[in-house]
VOPAGU-2260 file (C-alpha; in pm, 1 decimal, decimal comma):
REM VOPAGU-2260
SITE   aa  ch    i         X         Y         Z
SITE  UNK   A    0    4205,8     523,6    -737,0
SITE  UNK   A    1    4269,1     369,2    -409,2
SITE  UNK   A    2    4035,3     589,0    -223,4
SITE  UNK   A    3    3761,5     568,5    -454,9
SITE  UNK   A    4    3818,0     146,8    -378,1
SITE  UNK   A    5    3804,5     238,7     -35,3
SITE  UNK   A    6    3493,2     413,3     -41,4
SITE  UNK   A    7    3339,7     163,6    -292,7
SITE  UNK   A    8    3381,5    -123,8     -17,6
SITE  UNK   A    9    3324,2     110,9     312,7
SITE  UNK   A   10    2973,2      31,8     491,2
SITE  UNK   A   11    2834,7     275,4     610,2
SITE  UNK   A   12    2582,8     254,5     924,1
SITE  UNK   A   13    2247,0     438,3     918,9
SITE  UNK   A   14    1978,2     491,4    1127,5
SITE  UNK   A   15    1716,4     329,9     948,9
SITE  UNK   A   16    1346,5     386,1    1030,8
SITE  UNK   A   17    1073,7     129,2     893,8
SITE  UNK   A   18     682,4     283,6     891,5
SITE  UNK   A   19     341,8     200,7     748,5
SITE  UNK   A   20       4,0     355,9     806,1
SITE  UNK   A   21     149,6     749,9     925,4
SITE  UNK   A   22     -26,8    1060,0     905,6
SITE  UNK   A   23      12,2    1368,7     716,2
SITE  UNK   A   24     233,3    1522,9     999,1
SITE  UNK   A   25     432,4    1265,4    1086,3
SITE  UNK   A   26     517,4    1193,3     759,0
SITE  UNK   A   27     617,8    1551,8     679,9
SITE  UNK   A   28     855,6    1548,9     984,3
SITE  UNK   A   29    1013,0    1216,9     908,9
SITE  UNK   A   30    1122,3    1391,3     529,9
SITE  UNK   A   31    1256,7    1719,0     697,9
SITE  UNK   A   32    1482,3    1468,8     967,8
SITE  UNK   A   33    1582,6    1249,2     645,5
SITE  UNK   A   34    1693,5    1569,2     453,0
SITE  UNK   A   35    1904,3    1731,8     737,8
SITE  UNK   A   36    2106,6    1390,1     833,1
SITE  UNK   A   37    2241,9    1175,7     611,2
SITE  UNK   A   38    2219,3     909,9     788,9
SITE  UNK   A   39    1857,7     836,7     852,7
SITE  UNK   A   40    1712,4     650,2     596,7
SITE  UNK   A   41    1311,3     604,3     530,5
SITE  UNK   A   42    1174,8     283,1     441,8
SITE  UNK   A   43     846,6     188,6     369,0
SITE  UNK   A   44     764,1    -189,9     523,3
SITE  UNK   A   45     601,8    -320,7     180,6
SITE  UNK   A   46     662,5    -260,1    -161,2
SITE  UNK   A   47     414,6    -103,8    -379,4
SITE  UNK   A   48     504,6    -108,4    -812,2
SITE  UNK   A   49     356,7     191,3    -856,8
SITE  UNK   A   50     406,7     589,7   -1003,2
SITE  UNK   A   51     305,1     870,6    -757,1
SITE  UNK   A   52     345,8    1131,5   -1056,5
SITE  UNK   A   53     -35,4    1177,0   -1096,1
SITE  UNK   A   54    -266,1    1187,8    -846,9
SITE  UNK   A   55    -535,1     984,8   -1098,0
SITE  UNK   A   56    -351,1     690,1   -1034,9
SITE  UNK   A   57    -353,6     679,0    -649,7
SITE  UNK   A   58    -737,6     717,5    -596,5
SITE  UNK   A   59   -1154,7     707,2    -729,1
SITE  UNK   A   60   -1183,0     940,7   -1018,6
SITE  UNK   A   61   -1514,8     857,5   -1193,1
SITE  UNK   A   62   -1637,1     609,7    -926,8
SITE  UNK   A   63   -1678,4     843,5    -671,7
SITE  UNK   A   64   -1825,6    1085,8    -891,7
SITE  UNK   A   65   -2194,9    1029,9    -834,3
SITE  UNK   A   66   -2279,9    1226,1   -1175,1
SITE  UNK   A   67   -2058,1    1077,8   -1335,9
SITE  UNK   A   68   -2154,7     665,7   -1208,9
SITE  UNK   A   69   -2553,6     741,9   -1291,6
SITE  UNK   A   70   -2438,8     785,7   -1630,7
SITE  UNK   A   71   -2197,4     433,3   -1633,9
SITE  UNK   A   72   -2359,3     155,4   -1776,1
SITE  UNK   A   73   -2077,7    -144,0   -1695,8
SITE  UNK   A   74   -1833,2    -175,2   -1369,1
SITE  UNK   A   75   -1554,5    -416,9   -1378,0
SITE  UNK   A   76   -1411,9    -488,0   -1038,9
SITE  UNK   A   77   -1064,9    -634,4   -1010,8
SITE  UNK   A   78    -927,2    -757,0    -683,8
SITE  UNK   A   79   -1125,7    -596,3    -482,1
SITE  UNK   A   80   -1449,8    -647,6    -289,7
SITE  UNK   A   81   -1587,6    -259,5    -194,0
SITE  UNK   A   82   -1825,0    -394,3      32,1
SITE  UNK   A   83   -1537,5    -450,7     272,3
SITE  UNK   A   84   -1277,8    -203,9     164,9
SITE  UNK   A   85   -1453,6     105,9      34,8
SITE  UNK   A   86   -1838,4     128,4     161,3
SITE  UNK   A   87   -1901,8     415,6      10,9
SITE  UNK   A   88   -1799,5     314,9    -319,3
SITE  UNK   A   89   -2029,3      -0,6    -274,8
SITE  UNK   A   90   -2316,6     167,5    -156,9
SITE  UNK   A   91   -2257,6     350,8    -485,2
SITE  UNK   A   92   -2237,7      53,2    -687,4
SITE  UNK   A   93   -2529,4     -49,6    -541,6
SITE  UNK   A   94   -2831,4     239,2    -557,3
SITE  UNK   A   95   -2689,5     288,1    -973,3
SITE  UNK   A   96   -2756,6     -97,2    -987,0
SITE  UNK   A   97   -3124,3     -51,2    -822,8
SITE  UNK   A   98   -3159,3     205,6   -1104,3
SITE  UNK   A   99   -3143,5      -3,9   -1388,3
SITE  UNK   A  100   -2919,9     -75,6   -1676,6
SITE  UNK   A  101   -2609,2    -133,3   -1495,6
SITE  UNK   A  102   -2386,5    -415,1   -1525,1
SITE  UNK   A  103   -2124,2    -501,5   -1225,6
SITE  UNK   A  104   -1821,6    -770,3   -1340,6
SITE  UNK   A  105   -1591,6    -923,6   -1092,6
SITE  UNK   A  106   -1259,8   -1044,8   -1142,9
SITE  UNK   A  107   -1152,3   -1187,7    -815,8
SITE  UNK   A  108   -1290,0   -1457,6    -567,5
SITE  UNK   A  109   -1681,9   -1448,3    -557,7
SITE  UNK   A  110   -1817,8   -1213,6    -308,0
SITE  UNK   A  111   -2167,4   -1119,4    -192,1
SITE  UNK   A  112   -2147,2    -714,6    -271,2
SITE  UNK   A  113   -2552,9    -695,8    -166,3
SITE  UNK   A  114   -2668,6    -684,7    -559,5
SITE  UNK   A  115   -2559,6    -944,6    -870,1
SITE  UNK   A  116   -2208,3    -971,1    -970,2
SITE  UNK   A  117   -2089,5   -1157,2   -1299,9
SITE  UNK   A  118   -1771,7   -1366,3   -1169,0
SITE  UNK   A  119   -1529,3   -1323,5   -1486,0
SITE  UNK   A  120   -1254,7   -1586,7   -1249,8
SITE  UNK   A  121    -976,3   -1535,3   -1085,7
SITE  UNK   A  122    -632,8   -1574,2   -1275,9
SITE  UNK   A  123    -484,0   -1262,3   -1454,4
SITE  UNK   A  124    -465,2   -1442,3   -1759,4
SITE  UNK   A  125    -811,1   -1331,9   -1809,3
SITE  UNK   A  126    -711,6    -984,7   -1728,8
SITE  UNK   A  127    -512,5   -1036,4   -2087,4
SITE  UNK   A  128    -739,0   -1154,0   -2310,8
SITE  UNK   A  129    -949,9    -862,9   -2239,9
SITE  UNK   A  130    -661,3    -630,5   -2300,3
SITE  UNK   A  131    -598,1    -830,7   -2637,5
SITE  UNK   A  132    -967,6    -810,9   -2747,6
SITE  UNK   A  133   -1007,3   -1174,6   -2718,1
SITE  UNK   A  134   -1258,7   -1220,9   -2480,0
SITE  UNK   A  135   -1642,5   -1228,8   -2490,2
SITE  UNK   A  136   -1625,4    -921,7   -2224,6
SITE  UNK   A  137   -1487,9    -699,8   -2528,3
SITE  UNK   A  138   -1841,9    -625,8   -2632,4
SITE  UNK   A  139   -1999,5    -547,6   -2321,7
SITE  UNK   A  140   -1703,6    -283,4   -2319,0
SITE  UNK   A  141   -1746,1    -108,3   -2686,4
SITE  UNK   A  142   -2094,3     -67,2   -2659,6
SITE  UNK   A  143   -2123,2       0,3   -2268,9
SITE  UNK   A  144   -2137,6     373,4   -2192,9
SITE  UNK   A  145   -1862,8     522,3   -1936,6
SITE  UNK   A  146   -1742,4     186,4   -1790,4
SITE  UNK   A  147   -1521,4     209,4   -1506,5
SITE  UNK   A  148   -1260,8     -20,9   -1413,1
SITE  UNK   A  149   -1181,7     -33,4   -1042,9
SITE  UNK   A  150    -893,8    -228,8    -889,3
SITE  UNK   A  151    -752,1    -275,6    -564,7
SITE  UNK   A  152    -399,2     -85,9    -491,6
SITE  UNK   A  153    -288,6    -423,0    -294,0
SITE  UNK   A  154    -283,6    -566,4    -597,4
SITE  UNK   A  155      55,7    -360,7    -730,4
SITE  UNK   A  156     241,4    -563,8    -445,9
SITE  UNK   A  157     222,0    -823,3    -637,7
SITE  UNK   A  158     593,4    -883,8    -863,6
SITE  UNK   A  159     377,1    -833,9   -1203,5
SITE  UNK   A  160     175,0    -526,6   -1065,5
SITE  UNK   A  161     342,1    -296,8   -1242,1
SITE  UNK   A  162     240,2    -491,8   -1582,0
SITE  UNK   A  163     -86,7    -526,7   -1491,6
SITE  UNK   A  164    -118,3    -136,8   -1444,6
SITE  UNK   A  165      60,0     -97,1   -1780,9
SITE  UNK   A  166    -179,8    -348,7   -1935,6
SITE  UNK   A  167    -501,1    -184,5   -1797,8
SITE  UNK   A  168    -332,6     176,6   -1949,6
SITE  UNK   A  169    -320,1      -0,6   -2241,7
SITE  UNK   A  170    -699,9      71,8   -2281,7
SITE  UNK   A  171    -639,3     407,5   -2309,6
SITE  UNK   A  172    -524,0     382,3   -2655,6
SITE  UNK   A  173    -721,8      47,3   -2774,7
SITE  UNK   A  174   -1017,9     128,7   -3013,3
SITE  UNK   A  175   -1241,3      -8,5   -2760,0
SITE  UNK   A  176   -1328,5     357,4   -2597,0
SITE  UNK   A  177   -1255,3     672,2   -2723,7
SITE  UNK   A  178    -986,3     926,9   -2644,8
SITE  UNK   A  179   -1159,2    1084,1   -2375,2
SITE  UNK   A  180   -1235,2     796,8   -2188,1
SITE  UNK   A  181   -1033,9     765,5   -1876,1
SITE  UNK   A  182   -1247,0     532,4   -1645,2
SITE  UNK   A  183    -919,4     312,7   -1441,5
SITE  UNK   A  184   -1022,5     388,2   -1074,6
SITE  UNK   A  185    -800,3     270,1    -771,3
SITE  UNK   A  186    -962,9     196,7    -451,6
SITE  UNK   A  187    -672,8     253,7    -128,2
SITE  UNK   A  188    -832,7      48,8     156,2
SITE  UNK   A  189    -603,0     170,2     376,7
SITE  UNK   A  190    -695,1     564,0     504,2
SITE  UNK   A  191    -346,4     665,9     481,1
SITE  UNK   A  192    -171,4     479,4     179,1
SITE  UNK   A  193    -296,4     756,4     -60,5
SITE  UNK   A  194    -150,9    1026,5     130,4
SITE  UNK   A  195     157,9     865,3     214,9
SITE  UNK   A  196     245,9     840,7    -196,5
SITE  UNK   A  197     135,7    1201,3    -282,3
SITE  UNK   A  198     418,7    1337,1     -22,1
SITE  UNK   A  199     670,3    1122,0    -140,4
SITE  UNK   A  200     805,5     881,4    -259,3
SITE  UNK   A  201     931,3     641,1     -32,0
SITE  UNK   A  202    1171,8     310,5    -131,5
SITE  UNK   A  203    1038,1     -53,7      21,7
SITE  UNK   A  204    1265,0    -248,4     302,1
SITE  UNK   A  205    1507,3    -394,7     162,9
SITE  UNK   A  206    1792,9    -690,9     262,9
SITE  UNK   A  207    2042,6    -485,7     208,1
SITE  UNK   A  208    1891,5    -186,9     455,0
SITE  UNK   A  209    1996,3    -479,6     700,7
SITE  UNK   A  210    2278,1    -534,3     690,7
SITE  UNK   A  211    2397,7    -180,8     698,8
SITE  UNK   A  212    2195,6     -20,7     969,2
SITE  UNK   A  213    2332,3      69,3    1341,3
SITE  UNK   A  214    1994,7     160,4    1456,2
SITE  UNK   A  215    1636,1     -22,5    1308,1
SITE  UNK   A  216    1356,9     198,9    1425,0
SITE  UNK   A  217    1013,2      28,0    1352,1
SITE  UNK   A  218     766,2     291,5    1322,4
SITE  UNK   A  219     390,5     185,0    1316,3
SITE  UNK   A  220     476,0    -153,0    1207,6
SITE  UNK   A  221     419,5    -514,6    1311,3
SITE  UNK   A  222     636,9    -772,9    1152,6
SITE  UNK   A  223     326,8   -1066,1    1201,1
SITE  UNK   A  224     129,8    -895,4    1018,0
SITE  UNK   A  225     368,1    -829,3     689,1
SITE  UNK   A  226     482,6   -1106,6     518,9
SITE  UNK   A  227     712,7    -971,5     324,9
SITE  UNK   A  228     897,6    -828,3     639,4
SITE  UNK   A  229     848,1   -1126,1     820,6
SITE  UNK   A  230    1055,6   -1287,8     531,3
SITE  UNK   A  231    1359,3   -1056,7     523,7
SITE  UNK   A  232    1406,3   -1025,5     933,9
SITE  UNK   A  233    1394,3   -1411,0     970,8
SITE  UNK   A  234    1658,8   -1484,1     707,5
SITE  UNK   A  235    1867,3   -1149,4     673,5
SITE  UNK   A  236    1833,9    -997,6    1058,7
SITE  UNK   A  237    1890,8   -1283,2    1240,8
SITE  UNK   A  238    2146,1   -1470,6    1019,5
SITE  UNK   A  239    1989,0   -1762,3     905,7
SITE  UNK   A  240    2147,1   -1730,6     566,4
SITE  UNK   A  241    2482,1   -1898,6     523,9
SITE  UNK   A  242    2617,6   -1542,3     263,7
SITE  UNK   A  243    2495,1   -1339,5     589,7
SITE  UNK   A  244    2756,8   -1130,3     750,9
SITE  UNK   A  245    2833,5   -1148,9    1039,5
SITE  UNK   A  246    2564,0   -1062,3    1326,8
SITE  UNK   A  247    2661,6    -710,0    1474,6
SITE  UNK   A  248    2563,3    -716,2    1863,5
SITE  UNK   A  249    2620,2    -377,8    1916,4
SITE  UNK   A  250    2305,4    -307,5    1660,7
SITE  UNK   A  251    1969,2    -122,1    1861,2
SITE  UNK   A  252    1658,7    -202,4    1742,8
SITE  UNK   A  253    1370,5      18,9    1831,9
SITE  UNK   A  254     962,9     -94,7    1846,3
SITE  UNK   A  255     731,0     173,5    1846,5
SITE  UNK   A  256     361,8      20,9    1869,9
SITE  UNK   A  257      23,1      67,7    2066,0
SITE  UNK   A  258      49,5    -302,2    2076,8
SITE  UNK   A  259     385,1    -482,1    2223,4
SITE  UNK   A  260     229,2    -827,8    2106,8
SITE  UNK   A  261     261,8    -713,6    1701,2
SITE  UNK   A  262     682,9    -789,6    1723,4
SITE  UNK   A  263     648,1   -1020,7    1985,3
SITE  UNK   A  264     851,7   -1285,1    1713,7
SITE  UNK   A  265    1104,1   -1064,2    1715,2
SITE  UNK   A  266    1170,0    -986,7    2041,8
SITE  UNK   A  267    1162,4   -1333,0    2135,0
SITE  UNK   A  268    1457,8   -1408,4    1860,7
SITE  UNK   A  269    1676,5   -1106,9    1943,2
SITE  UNK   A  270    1719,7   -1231,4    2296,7
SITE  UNK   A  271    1754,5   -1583,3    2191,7
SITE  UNK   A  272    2064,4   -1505,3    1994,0
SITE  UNK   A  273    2158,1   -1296,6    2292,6
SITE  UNK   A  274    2104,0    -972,6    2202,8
SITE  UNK   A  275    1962,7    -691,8    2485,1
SITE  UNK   A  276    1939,8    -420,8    2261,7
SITE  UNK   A  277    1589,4    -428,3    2156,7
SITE  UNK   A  278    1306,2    -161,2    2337,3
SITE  UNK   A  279     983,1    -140,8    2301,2
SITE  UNK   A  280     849,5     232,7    2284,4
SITE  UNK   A  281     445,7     265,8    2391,5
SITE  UNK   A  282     254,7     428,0    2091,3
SITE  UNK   A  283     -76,1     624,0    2118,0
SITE  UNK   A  284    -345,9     438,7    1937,7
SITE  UNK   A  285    -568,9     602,8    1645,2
SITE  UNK   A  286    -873,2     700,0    1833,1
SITE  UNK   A  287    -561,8     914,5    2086,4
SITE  UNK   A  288    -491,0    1098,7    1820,0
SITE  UNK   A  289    -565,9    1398,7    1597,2
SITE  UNK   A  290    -440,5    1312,8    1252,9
SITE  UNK   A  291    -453,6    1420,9     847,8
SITE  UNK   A  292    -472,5    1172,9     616,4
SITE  UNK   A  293    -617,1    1166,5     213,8
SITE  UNK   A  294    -891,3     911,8     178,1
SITE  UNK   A  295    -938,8     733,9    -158,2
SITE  UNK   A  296   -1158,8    1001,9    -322,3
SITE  UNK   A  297    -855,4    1253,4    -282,6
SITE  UNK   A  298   -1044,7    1408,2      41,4
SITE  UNK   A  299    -841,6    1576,3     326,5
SITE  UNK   A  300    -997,9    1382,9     638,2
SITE  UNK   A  301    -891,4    1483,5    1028,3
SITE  UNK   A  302    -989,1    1249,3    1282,1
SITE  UNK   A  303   -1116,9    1361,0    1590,0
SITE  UNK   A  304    -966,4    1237,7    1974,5
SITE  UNK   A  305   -1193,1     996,4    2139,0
SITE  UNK   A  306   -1025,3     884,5    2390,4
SITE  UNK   A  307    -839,2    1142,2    2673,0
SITE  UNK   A  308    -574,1     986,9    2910,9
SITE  UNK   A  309    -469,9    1243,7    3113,0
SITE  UNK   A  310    -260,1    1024,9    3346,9
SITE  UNK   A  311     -24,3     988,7    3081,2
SITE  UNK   A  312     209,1    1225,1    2845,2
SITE  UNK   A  313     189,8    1238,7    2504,3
């Protein structure tokens, strides 16, 4: 009993590695280091309330079926503006709305897609009266033929995502469409966020990863542009917090960018406190690389090298 207390209150320091955006190959060698030594850790810099089980609920199913859109009769959009985040899907949308009989809904800020879309408004609550068959929209839906329902896989960072994806499942078994029907399409903006959940599954940075690491490694990742990171570093990493531990000095923190400017913040606050341990590591950009990644449609895409420095080693 008094060395399973001991091990209940030990804290144990890992080598904790924070990522976003990596290929196919990088992504497979970060799982085989994590599996050989215990203590790396993987952690994804945003959360995502979402299931990785099926492949249907990471990507375009019907949408970017062009058979399958000529015969749709209704789109509902929700969060999401394809002319910006999935131009192939839009100029989709658009040459089935040139053909006629074809209906395109938006819930979501008003947007200028190229062709007319009926703004439904922008609160969820909407979202649930459709799901409860108590809005006007219920109609268009039962007599529509093979409506699709696109939504934008940003929206799951939200805390309620995961109930909104239950509620739009929901419409699987409402007497609304038939059994068959399986029209929910999600549109990944980002080229690599689809293949990065059918490796694995990977958990979302959290306070506690900071306060237990010897070693932060930030892979691909620049704190200005997350908000939720930003959050946690500010008021967990450097201390802020009156319940915060106490700040370990002997802690490395690793940047790994093509940009130095994206943890500039950072930077600037670890050597404020008076902490020297933080290096920046130069980072290829995209067009130096030759990379796999799944697009939205579930298509393996390489990118080709553009640019060739031969001054420098990869």
């Amino acid at each position: 009993m008094f060395d399973h207390c001991n091990n209940q209150k030990r804290t144990n320091n890992f080598f904790t590695i924070v990522f976003e955006n990596l290929s196919i190959e990088v992504l497979s060698l970060l799982i085989m280091i994590s599996n050989n030594y215990s203590f790396v850790r993987l952690r994804r810099a945003e959360s995502y309330n979402s299931s990785n089980d099926l492949e249907s609920d990471l990507q375009l199913n019907l949408a970017s079926n062009v058979v399958k859109l000529n015969t749709s009769t209704l789109c509902l959009l929700i969060s999401t503006n394809p002319r910006y985040e999935g131009f192939h899907l839009n100029l989709n949308l658009r040459q089935r709305f040139l053909k006629g009989n074809f209906k395109c809904l938006s819930l979501g800020s008003i947007m200028d897609l190229t062709f007319p879309v009926t703004s439904l408004g922008s609160n969820t609550k909407v979202l649930k009266t459709i799901i409860e068959g108590n809005n006007l929209l219920c109609q268009d839906l039962k007599f529509s033929k093979n409506p699709l329902l696109i939504f934008n896989n940003n929206l799951l960072k939200r805390n309620d995502g995961r109930n909104i994806l239950k509620m739009l499942k929901i419409l699987n078994h409402s007497k609304i469409f038939d059994k068959s029907w399986s029209g929910i399409n999600t549109l990944a903006p980002s080229l690599s966020e689809v293949g990065t959940q059918i490796v694995s599954y990977f958990k979302p940075l959290s306070p506690k990863d900071l306060t237990n690491f010897s070693s932060l490694y930030f892979l691909n990742v620049g704190v200005n542009n997350i908000a939720n990171l930003t959050r946690i570093t500010d008021l967990k990493l450097l201390n802020y917090l009156p319940n915060m531990q106490k700040y370990n000095s002997n802690q490395l923190f690793l940047d790994q960018n093509s940009n130095y400017n994206n943890n500039l913040a950072l930077c600037n606050s670890l050597i404020n406190k008076g902490n020297n341990n933080y290096f920046y590591l130069p980072n290829s950009m995209f067009y130096e690389n030759e990379e796999t990644f799944v697009n939205t449609e579930g298509l393996i895409k390489r990118t080709s090298k553009l640019i060739f420095d031969k001054k420098n080693k990869k």
